[in-house]
C-alpha positions as protocol buffer text, in pm:
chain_id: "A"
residue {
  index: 1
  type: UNK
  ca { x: -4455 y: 6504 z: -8527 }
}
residue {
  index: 2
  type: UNK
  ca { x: -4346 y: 6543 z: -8167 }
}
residue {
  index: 3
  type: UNK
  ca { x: -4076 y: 6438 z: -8193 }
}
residue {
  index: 4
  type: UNK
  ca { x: -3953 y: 6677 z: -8462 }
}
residue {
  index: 5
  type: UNK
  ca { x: -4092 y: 6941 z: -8274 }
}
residue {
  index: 6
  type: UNK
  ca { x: -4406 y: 6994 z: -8527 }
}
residue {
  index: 7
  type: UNK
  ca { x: -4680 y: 7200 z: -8322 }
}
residue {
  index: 8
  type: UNK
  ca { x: -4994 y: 7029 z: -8329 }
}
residue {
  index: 9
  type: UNK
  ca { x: -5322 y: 7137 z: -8404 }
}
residue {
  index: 10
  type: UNK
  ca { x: -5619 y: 7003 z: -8251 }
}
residue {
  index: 11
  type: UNK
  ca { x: -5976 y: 7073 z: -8400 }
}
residue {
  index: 12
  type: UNK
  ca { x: -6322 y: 6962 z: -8516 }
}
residue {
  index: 13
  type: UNK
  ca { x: -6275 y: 7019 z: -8884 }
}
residue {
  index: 14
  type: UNK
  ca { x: -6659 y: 7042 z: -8867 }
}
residue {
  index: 15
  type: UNK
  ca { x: -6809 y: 6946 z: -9236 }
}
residue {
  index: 16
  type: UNK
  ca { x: -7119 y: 6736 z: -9336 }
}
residue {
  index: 17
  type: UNK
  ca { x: -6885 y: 6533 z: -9604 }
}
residue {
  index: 18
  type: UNK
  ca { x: -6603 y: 6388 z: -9377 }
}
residue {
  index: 19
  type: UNK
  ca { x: -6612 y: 6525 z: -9025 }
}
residue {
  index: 20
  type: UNK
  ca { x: -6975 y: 6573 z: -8896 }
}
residue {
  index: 21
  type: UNK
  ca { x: -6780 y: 6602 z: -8519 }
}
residue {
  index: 22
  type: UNK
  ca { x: -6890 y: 6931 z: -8332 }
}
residue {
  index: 23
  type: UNK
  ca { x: -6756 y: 6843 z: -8008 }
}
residue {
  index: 24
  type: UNK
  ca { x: -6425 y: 6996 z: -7925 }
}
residue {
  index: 25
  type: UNK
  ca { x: -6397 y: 6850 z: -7605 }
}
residue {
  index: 26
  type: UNK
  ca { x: -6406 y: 6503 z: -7807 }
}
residue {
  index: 27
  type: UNK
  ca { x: -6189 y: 6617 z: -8014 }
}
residue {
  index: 28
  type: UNK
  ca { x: -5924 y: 6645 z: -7762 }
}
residue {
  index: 29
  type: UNK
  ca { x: -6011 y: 6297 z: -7634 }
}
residue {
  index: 30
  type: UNK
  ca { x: -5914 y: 6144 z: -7910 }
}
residue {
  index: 31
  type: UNK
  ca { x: -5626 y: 6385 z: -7939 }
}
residue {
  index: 32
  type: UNK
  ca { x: -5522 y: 6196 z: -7657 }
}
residue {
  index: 33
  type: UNK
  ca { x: -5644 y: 5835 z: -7692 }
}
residue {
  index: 34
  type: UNK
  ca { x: -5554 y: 5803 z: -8040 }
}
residue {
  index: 35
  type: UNK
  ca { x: -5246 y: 6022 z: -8061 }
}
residue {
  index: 36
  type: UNK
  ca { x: -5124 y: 6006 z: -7738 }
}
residue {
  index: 37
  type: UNK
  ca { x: -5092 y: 6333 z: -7675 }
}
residue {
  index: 38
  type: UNK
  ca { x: -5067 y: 6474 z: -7315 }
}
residue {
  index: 39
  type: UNK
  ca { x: -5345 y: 6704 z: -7224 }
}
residue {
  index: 40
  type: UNK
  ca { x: -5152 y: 7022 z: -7233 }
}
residue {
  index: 41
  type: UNK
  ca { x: -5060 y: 6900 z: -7609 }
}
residue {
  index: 42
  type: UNK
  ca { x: -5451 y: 6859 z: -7673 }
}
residue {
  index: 43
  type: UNK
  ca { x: -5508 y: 7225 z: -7501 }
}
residue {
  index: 44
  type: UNK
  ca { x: -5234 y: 7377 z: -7671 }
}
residue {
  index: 45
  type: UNK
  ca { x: -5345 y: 7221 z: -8005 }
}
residue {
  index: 46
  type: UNK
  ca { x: -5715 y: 7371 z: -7913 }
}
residue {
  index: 47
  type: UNK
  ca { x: -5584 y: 7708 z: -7869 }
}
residue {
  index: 48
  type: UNK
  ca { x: -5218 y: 7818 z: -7939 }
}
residue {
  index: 49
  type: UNK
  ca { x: -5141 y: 7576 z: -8241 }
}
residue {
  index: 50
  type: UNK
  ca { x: -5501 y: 7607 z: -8368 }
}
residue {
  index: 51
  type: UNK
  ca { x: -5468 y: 7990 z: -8432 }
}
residue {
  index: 52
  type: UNK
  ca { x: -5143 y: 7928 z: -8573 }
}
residue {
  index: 53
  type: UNK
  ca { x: -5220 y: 7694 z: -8853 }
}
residue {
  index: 54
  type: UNK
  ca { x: -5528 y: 7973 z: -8932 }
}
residue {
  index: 55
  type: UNK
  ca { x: -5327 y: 8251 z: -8946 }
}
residue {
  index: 56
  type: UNK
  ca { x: -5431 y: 8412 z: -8650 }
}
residue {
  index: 57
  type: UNK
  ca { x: -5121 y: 8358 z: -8427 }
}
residue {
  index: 58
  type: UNK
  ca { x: -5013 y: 8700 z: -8336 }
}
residue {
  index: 59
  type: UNK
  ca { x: -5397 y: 8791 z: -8227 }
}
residue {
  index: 60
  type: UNK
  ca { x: -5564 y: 8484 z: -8107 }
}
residue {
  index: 61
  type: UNK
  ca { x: -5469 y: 8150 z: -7950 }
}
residue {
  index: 62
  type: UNK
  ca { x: -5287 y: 8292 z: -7573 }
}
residue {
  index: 63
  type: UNK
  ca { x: -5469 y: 8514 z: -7349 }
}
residue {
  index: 64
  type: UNK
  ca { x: -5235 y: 8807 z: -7369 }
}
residue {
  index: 65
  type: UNK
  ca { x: -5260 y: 9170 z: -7277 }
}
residue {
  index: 66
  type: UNK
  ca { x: -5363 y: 9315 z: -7622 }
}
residue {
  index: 67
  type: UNK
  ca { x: -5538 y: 9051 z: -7757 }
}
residue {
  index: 68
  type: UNK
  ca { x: -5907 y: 8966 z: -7760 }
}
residue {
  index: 69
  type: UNK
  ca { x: -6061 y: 8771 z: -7443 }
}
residue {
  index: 70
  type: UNK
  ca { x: -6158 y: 8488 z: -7596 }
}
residue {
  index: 71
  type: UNK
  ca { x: -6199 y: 8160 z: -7419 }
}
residue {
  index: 72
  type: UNK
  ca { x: -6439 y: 7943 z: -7293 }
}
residue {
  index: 73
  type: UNK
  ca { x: -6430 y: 7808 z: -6879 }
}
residue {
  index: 74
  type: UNK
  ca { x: -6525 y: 7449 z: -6799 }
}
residue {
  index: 75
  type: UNK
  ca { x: -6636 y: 7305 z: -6451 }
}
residue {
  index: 76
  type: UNK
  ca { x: -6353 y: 7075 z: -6459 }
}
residue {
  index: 77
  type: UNK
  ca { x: -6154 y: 7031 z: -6109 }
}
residue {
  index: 78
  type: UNK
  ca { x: -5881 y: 6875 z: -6314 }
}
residue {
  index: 79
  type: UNK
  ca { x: -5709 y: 6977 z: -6648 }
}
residue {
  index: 80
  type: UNK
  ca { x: -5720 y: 6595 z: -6745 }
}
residue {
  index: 81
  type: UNK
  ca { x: -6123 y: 6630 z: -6723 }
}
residue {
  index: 82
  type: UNK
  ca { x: -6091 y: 6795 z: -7035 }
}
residue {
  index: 83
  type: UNK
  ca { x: -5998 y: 6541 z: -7251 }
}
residue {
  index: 84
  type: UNK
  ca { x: -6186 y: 6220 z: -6992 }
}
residue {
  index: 85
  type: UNK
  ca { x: -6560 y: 6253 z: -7035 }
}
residue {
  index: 86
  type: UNK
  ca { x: -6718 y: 6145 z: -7395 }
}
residue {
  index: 87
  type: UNK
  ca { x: -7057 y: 6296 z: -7471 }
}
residue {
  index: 88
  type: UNK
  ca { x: -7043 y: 6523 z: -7203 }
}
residue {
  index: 89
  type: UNK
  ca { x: -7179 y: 6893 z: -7276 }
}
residue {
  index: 90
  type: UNK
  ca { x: -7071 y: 7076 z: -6975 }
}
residue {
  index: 91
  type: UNK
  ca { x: -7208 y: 7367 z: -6867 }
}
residue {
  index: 92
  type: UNK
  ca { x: -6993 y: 7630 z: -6957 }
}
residue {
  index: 93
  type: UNK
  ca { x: -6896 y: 7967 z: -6903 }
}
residue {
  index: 94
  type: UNK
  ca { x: -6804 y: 8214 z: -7298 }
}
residue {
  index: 95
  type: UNK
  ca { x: -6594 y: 8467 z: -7296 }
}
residue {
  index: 96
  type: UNK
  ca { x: -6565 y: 8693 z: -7624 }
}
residue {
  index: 97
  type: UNK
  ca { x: -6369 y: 8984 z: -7657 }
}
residue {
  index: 98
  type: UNK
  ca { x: -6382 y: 9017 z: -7232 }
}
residue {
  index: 99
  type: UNK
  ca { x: -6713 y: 8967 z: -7216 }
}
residue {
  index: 100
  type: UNK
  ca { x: -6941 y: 8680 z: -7094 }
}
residue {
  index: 101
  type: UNK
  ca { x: -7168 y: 8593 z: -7368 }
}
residue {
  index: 102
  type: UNK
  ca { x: -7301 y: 8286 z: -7184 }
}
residue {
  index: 103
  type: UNK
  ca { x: -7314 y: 8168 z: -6816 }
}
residue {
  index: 104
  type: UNK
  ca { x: -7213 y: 8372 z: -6561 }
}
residue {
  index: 105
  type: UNK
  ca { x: -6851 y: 8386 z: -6374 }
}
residue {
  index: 106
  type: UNK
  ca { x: -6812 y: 8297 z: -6003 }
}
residue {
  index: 107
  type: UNK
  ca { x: -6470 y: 8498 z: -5849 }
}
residue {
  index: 108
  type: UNK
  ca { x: -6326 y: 8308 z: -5556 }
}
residue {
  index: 109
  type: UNK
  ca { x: -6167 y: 8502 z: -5228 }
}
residue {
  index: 110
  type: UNK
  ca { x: -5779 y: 8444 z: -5251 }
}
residue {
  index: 111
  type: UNK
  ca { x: -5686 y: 8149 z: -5139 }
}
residue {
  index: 112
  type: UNK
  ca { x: -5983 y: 7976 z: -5152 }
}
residue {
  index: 113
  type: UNK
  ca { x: -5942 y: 7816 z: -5533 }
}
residue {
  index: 114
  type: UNK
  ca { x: -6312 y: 7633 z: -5456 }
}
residue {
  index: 115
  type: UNK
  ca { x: -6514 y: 7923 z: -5319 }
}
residue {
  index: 116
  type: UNK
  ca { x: -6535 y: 7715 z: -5031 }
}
């Protein structure tokens, strides 16, 4: 599929029949263990491609001026984090349509990426 240039959805096709998986942080784990695919591949199949194969592509899937703030922040130092850990439920931070629905966010002065 890559290699033809297919985007890629990534998801947890949550059912009782044939995928009881709620985890979509394990989902991109074995977006990337199974199918190799590099964890921007996994995030853009979480997001971007995601909307896209529901339909949704020109409102949802890229934060975007004019499109709802949807998105979810993990305590990750690195983007690879996302796809590492197995079991995990991180403590995260839920954004919906710009507002935090859960967790709270922590702004950090400029330059200072840790809040250190």
């Amino acid at each position: 599929l890559r290699a033809a240039g297919v985007p890629m959805a990534v998801s947890t096709d949550h059912n009782p029949g044939t995928s009881p998986a709620l985890s979509l942080l394990l989902m991109a784990n074995m977006a990337c263990t199974l199918f190799r695919l590099t964890v921007p591949e996994a995030l853009a199949g979480i997001t971007q491609h995601a909307a896209r194969a529901l339909g949704l592509q020109d409102s949802h899937g890229l934060l975007a001026s004019h499109r709802p703030a949807n998105f979810v922040l993990w305590p990750f130092v690195e983007s690879a984090e996302l796809a590492y850990w197995l079991g995990q439920k991180p403590v995260c931070t839920i954004v919906r349509q710009g507002r935090v629905v859960q967790g709270s966010v922590q702004t950090c002065p400029p330059g200072e990426p840790d809040g250190a």
